[in-house]
PyMOL Python script that loads the backbone (N, CA, C, O; Angstrom):
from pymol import cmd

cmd.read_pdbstr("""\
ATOM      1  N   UNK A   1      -1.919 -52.521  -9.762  1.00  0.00           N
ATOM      2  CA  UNK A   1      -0.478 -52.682  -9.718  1.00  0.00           C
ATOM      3  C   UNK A   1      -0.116 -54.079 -10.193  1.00  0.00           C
ATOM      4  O   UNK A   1      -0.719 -55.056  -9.750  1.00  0.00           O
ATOM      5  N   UNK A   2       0.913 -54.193 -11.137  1.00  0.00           N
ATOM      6  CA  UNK A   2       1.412 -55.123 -11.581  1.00  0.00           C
ATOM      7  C   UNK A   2       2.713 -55.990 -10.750  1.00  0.00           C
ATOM      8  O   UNK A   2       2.528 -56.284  -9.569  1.00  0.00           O
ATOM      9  N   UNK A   3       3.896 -56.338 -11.365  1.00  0.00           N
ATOM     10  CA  UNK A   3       4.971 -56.613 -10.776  1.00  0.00           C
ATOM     11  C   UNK A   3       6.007 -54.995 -10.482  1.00  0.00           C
ATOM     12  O   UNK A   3       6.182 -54.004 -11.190  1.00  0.00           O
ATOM     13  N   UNK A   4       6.426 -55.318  -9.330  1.00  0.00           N
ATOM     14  CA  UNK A   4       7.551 -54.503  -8.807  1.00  0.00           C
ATOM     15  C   UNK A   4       8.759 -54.433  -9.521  1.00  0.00           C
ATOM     16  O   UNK A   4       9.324 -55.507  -9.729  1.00  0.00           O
ATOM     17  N   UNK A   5       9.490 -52.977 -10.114  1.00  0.00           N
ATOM     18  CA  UNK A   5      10.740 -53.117 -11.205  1.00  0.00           C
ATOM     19  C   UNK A   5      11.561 -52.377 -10.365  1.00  0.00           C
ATOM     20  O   UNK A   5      12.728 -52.769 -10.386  1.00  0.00           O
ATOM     21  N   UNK A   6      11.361 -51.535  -9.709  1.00  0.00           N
ATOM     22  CA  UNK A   6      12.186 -51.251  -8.608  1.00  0.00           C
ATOM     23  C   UNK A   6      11.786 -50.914  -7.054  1.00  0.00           C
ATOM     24  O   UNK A   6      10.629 -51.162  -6.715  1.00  0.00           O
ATOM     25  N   UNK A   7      12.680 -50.368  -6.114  1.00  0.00           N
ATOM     26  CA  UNK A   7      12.799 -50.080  -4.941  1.00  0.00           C
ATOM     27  C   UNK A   7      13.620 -49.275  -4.489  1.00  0.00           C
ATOM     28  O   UNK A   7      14.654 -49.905  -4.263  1.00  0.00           O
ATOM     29  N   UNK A   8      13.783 -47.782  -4.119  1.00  0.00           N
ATOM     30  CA  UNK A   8      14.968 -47.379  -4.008  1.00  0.00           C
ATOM     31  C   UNK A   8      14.139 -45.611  -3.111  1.00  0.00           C
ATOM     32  O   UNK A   8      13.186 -44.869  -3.347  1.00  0.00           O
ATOM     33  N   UNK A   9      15.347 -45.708  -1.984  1.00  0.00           N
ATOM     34  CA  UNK A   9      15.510 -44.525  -1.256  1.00  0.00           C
ATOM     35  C   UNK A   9      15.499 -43.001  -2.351  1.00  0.00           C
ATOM     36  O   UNK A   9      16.325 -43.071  -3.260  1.00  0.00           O
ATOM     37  N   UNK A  10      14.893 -42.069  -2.322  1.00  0.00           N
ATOM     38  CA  UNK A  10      14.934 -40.952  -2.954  1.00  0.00           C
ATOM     39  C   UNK A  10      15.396 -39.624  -1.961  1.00  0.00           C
ATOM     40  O   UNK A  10      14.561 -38.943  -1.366  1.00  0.00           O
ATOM     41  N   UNK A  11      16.541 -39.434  -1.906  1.00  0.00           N
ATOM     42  CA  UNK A  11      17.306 -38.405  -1.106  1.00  0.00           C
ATOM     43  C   UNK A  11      16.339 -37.235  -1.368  1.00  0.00           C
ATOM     44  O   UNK A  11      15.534 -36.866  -0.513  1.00  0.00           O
ATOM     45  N   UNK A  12      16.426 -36.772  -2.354  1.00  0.00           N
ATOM     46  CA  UNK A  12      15.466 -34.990  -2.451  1.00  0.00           C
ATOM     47  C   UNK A  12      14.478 -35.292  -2.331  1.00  0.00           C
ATOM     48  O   UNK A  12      13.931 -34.233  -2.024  1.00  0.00           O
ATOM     49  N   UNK A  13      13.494 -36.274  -2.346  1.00  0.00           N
ATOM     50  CA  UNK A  13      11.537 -36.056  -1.614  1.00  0.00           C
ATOM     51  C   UNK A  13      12.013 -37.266   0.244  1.00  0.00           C
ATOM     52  O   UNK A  13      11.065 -37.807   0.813  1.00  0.00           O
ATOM     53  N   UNK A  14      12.991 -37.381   0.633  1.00  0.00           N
ATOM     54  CA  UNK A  14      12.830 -38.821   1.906  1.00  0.00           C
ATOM     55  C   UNK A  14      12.306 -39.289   1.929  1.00  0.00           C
ATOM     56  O   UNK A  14      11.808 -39.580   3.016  1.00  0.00           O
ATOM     57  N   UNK A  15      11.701 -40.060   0.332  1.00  0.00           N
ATOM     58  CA  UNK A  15      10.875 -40.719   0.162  1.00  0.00           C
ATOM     59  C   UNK A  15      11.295 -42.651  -0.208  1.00  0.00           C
ATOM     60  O   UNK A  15      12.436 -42.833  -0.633  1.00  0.00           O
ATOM     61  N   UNK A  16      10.461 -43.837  -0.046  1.00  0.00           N
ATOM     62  CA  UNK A  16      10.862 -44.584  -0.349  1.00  0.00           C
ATOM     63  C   UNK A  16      10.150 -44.960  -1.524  1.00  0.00           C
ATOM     64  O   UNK A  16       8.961 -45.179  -1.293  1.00  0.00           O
ATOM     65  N   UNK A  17      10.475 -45.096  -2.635  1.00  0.00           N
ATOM     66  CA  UNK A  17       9.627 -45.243  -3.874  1.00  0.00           C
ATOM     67  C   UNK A  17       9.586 -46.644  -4.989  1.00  0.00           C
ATOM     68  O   UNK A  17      10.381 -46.972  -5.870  1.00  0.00           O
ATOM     69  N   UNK A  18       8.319 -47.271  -4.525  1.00  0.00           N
ATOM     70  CA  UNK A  18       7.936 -48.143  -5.136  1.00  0.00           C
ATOM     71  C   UNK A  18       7.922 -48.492  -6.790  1.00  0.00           C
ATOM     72  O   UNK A  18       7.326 -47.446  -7.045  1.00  0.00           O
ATOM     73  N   UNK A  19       8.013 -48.821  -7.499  1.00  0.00           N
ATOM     74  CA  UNK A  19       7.771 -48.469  -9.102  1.00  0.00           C
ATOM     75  C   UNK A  19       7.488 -49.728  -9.983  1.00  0.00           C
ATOM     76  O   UNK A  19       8.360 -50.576 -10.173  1.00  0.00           O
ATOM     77  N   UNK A  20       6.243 -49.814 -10.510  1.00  0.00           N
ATOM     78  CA  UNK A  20       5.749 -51.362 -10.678  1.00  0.00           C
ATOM     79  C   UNK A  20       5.586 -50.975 -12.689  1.00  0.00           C
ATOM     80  O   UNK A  20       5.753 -50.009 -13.433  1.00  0.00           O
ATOM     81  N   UNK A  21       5.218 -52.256 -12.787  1.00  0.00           N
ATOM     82  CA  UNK A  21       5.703 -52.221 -14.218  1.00  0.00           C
ATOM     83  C   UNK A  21       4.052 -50.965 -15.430  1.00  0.00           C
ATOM     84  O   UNK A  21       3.741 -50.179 -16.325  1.00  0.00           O
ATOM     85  N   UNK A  22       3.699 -51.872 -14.265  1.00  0.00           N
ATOM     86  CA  UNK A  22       1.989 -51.007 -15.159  1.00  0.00           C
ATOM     87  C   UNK A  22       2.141 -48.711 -15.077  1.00  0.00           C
ATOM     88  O   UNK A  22       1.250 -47.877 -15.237  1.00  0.00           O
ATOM     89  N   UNK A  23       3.073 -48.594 -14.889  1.00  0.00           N
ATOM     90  CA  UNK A  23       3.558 -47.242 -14.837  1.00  0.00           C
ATOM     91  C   UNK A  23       3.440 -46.898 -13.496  1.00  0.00           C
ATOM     92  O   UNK A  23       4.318 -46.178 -13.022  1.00  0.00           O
ATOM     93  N   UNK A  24       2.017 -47.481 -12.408  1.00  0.00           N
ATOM     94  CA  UNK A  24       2.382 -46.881 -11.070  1.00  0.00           C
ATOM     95  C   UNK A  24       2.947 -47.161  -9.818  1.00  0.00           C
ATOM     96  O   UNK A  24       3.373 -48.254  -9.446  1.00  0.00           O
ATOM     97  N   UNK A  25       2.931 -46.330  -9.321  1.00  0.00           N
ATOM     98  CA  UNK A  25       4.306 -45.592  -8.242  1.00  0.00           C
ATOM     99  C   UNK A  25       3.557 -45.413  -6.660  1.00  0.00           C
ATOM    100  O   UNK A  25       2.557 -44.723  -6.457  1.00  0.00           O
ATOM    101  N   UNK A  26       4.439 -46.355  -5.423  1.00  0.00           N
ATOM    102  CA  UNK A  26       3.896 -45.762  -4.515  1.00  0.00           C
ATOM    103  C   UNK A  26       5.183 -44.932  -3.667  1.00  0.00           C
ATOM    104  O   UNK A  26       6.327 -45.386  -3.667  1.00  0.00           O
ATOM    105  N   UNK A  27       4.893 -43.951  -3.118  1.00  0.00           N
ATOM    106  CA  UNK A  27       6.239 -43.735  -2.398  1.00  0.00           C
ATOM    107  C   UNK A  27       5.503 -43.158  -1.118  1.00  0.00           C
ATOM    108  O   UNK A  27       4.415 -42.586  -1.073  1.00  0.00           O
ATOM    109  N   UNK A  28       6.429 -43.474  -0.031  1.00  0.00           N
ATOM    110  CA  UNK A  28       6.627 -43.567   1.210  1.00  0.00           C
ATOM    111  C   UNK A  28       7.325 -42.879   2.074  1.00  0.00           C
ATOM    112  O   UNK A  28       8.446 -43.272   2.395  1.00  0.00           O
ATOM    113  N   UNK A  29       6.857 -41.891   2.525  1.00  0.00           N
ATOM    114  CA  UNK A  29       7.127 -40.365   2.914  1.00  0.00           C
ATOM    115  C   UNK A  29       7.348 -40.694   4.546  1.00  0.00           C
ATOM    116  O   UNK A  29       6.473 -40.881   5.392  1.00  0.00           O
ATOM    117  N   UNK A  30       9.097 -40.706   4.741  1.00  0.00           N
ATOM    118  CA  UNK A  30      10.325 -41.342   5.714  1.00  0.00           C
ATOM    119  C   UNK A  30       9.878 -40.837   6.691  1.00  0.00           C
ATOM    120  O   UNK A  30       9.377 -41.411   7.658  1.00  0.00           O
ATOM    121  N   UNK A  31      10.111 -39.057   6.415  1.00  0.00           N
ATOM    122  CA  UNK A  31       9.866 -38.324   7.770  1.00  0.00           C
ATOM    123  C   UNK A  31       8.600 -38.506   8.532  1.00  0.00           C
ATOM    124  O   UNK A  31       8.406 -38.057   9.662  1.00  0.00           O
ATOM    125  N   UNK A  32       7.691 -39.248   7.777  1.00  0.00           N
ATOM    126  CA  UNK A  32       6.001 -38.788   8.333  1.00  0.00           C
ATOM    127  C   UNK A  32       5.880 -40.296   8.999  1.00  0.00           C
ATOM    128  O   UNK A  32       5.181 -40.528   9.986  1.00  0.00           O
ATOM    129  N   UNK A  33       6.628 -41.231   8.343  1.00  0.00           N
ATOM    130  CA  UNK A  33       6.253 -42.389   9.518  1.00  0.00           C
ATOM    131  C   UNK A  33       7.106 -42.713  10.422  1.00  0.00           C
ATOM    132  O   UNK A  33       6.790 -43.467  11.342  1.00  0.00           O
ATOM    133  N   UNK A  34       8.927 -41.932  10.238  1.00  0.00           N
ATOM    134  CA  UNK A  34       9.415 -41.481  11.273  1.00  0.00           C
ATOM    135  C   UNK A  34       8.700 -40.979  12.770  1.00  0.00           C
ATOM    136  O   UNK A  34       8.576 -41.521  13.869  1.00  0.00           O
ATOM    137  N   UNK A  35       8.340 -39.767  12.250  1.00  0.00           N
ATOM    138  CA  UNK A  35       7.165 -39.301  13.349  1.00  0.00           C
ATOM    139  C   UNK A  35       6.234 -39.846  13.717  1.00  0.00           C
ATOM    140  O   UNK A  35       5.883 -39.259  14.741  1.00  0.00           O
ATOM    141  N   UNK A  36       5.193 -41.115  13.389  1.00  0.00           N
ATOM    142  CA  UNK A  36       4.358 -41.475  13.547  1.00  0.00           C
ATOM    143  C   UNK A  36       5.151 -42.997  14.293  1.00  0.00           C
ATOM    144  O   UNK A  36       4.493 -43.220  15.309  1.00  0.00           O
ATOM    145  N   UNK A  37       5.862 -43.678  14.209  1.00  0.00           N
ATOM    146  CA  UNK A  37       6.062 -44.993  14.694  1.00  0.00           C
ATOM    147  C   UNK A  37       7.307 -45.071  15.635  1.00  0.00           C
ATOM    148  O   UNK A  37       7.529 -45.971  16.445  1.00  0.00           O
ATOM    149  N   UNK A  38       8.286 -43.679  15.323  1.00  0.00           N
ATOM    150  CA  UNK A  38       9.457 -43.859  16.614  1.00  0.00           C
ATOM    151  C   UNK A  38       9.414 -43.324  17.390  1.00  0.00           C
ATOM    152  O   UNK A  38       9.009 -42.192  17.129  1.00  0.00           O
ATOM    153  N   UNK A  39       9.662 -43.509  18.536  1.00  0.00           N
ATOM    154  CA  UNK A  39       9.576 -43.463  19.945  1.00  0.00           C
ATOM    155  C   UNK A  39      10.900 -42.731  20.431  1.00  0.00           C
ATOM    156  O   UNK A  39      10.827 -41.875  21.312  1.00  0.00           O
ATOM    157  N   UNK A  40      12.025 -43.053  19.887  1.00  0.00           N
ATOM    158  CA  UNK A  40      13.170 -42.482  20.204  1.00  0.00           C
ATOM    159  C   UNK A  40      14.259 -42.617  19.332  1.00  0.00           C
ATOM    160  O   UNK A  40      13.970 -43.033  18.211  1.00  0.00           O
ATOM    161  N   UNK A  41      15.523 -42.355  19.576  1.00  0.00           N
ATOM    162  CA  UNK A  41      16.460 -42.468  18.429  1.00  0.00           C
ATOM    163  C   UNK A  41      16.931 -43.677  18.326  1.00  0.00           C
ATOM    164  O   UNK A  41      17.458 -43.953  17.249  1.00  0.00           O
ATOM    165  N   UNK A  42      16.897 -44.410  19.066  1.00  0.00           N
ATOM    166  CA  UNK A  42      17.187 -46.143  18.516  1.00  0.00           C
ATOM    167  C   UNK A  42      16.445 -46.580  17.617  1.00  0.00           C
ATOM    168  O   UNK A  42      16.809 -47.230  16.637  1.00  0.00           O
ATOM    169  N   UNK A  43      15.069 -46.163  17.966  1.00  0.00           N
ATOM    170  CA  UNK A  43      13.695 -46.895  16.528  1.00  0.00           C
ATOM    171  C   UNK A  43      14.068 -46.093  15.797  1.00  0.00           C
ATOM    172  O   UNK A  43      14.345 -46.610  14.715  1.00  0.00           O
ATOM    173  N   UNK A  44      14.312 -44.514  15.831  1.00  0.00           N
ATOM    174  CA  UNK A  44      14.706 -43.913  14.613  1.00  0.00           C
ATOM    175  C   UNK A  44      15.912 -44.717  13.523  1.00  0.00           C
ATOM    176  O   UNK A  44      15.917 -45.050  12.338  1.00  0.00           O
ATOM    177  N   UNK A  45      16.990 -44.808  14.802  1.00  0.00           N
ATOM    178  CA  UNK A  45      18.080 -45.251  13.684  1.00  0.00           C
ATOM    179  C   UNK A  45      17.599 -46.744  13.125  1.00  0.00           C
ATOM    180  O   UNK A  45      18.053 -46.990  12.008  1.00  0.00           O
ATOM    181  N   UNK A  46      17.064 -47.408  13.494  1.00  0.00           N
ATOM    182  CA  UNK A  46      16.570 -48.562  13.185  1.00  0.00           C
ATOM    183  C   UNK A  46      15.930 -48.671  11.638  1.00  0.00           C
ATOM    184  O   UNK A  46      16.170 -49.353  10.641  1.00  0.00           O
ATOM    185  N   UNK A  47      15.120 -47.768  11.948  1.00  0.00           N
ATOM    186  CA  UNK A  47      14.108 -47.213  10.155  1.00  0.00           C
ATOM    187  C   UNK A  47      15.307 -46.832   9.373  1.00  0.00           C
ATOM    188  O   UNK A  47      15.421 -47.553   8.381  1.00  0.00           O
ATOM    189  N   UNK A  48      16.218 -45.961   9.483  1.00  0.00           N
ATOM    190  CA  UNK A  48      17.359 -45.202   8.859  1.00  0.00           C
ATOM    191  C   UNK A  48      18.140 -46.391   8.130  1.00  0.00           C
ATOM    192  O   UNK A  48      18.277 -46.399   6.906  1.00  0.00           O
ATOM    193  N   UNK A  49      18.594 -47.294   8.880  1.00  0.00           N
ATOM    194  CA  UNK A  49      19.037 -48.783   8.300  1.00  0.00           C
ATOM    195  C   UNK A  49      18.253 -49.090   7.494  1.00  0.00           C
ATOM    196  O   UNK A  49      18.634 -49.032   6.325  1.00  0.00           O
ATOM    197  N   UNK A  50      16.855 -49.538   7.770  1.00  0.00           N
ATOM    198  CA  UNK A  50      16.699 -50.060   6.878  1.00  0.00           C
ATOM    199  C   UNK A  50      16.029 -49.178   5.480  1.00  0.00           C
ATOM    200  O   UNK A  50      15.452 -49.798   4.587  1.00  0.00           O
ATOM    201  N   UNK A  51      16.138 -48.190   5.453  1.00  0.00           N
ATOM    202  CA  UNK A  51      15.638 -47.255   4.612  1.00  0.00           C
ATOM    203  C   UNK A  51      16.842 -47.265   3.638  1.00  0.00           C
ATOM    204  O   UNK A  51      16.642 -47.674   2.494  1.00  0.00           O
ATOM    205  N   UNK A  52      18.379 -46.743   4.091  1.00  0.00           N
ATOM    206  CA  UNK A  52      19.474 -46.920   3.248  1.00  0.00           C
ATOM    207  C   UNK A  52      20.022 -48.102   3.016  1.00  0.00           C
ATOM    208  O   UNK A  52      20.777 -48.155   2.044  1.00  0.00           O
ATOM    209  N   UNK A  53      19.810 -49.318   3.800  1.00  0.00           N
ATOM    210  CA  UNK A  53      20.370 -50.662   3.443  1.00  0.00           C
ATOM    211  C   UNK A  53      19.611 -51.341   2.834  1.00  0.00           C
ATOM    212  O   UNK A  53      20.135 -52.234   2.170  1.00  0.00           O
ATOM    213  N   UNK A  54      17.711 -51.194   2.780  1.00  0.00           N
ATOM    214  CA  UNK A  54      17.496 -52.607   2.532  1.00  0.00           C
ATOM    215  C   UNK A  54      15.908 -51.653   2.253  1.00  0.00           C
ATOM    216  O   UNK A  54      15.113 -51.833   3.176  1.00  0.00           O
ATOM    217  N   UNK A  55      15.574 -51.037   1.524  1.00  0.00           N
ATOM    218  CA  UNK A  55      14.504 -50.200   1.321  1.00  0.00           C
ATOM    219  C   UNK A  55      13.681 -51.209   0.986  1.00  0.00           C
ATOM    220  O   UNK A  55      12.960 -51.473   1.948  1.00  0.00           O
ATOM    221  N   UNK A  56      13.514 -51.733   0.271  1.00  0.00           N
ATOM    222  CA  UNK A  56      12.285 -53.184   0.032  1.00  0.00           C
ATOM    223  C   UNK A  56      11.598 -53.938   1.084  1.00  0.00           C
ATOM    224  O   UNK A  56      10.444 -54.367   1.081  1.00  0.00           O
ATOM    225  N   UNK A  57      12.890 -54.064   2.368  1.00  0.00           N
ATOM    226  CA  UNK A  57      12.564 -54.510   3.406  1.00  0.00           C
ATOM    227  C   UNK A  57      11.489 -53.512   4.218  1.00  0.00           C
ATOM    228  O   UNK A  57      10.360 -53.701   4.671  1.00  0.00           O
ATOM    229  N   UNK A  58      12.218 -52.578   4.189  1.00  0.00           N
ATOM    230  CA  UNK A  58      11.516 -50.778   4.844  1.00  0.00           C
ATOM    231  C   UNK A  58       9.844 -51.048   3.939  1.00  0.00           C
ATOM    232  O   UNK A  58       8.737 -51.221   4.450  1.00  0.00           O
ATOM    233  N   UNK A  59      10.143 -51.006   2.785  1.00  0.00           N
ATOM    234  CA  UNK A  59       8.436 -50.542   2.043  1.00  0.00           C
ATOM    235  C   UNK A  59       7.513 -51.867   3.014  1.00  0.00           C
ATOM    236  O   UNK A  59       6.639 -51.648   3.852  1.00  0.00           O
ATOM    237  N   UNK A  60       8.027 -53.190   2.587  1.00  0.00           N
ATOM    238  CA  UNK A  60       7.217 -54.036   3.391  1.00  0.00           C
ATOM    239  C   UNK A  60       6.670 -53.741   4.790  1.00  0.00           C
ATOM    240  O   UNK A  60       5.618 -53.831   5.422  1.00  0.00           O
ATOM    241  N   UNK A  61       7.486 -53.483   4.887  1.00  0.00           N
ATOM    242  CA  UNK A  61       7.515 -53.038   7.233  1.00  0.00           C
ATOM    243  C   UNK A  61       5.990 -52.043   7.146  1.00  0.00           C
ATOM    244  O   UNK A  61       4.870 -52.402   7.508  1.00  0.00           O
ATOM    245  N   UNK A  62       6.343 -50.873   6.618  1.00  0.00           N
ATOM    246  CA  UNK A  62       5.716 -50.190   6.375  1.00  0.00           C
ATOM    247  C   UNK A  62       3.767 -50.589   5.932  1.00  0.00           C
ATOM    248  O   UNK A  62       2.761 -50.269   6.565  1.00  0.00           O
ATOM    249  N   UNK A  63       3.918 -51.511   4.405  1.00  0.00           N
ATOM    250  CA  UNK A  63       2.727 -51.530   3.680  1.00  0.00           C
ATOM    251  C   UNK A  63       1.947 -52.504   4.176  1.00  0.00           C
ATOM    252  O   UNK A  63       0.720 -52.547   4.094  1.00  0.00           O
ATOM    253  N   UNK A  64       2.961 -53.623   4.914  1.00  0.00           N
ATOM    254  CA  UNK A  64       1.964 -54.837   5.197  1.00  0.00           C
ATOM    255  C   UNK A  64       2.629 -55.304   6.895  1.00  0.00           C
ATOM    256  O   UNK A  64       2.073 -56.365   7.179  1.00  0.00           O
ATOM    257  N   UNK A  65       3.473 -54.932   7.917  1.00  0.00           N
ATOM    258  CA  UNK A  65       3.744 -54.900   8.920  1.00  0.00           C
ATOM    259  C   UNK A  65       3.113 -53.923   9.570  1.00  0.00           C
ATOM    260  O   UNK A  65       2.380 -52.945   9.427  1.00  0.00           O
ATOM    261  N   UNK A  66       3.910 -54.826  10.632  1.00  0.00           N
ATOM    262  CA  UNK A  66       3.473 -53.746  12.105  1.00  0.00           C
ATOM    263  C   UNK A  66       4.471 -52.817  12.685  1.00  0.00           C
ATOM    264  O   UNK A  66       4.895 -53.242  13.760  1.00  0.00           O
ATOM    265  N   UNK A  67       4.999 -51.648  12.305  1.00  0.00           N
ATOM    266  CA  UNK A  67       6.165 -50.984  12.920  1.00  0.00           C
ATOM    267  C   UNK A  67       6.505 -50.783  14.072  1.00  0.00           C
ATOM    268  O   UNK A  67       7.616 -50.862  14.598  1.00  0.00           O
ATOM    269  N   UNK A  68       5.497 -50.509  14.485  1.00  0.00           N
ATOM    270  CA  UNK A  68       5.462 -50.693  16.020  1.00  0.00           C
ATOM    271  C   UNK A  68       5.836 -52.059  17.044  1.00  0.00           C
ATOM    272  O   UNK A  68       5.993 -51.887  18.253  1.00  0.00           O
ATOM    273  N   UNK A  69       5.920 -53.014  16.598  1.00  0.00           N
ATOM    274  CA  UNK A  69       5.695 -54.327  17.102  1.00  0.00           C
ATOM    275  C   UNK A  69       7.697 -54.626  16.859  1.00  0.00           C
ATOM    276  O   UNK A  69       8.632 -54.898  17.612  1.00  0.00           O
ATOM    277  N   UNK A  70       7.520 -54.363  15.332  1.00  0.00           N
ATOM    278  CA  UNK A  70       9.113 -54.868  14.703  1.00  0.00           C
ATOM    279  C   UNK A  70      10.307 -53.425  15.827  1.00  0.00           C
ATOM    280  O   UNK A  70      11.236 -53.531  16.628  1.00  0.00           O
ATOM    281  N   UNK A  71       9.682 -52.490  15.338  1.00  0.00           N
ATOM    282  CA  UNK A  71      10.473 -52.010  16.664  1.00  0.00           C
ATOM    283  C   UNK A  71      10.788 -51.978  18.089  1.00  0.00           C
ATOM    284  O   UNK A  71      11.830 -51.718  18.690  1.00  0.00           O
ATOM    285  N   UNK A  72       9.945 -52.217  18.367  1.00  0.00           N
ATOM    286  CA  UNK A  72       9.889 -52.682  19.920  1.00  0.00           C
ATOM    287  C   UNK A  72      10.838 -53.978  19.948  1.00  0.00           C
ATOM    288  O   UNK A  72      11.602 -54.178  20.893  1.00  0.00           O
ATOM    289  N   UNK A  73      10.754 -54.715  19.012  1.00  0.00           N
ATOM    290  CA  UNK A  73      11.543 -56.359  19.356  1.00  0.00           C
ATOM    291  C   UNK A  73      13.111 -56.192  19.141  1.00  0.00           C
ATOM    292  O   UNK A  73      13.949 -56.804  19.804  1.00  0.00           O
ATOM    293  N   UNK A  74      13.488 -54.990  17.799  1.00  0.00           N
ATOM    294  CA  UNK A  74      14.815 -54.943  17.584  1.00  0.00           C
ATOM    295  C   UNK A  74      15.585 -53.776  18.395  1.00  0.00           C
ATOM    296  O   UNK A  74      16.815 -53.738  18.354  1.00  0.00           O
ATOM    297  N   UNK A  75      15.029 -53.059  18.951  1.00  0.00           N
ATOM    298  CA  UNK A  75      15.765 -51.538  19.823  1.00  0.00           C
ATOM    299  C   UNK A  75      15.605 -51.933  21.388  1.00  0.00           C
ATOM    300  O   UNK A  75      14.523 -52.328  21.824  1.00  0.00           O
ATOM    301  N   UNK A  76      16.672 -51.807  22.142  1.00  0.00           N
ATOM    302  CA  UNK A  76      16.189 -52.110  23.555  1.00  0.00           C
ATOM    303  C   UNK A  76      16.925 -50.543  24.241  1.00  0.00           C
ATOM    304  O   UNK A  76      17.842 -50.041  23.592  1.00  0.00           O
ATOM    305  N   UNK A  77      16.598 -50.054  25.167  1.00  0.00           N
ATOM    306  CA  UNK A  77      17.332 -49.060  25.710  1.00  0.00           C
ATOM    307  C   UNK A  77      16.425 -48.763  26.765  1.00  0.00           C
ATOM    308  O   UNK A  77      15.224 -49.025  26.696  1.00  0.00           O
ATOM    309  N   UNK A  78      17.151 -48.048  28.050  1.00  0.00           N
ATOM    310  CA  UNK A  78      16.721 -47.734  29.390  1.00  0.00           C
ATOM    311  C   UNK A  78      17.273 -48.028  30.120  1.00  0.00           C
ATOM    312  O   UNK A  78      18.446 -47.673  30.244  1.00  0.00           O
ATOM    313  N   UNK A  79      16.576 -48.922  31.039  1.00  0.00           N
ATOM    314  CA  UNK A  79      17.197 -49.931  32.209  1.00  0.00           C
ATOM    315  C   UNK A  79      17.768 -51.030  31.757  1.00  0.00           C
ATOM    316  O   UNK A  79      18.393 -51.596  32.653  1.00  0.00           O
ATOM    317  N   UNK A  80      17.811 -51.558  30.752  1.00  0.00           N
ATOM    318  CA  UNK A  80      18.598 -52.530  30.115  1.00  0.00           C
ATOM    319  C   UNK A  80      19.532 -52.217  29.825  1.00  0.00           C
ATOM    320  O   UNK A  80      20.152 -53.257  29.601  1.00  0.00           O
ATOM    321  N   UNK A  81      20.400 -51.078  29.576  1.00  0.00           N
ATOM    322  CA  UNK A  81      21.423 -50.351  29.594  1.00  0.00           C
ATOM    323  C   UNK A  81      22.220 -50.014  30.549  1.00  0.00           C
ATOM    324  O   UNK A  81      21.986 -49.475  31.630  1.00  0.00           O
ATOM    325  N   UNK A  82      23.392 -50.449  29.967  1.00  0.00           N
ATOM    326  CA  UNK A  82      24.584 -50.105  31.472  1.00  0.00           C
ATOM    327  C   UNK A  82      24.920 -48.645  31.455  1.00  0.00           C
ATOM    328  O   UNK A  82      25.666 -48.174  32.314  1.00  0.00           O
TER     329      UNK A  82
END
""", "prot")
cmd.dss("prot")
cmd.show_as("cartoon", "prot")
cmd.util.cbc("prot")
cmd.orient("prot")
């Protein structure tokens, strides 16, 4: 993989798709790490943000973060809740 030419949410696969200059492509299949890293619908909506606002941010989280860790710090709900 070369340099990165785009980044962008793909509505018909819920995929997040990488696209580097040397022709290849990684994409990042929403629903499957949906299921695999949220816990509930706050971490859900959390990914959802950043999937439609800031997908570059999302691929990173994803390729070289910890999802688990970044969610836990930004979603609070339970007993912390009035």
């Amino acid at each position: 993989m070369e340099r990165l030419i785009s980044c962008d949410f793909n509505m018909d696969t819920a995929c997040v798709e990488l696209r580097y200059d040397d022709g290849s492509m990684i994409s990042i299949d929403c629903t499957a790490v949906e299921n695999e890293v949220a816990d509930n619908m706050y971490q859900r909506s959390e990914l959802d943000y950043l999937i439609y606002n800031d997908p570059l941010a999302y691929a990173d989280l994803i390729l070289n973060g910890d999802p688990q860790v970044y969610l836990k710090a930004v979603t609070e709900y339970g007993e912390n809740m009035s």
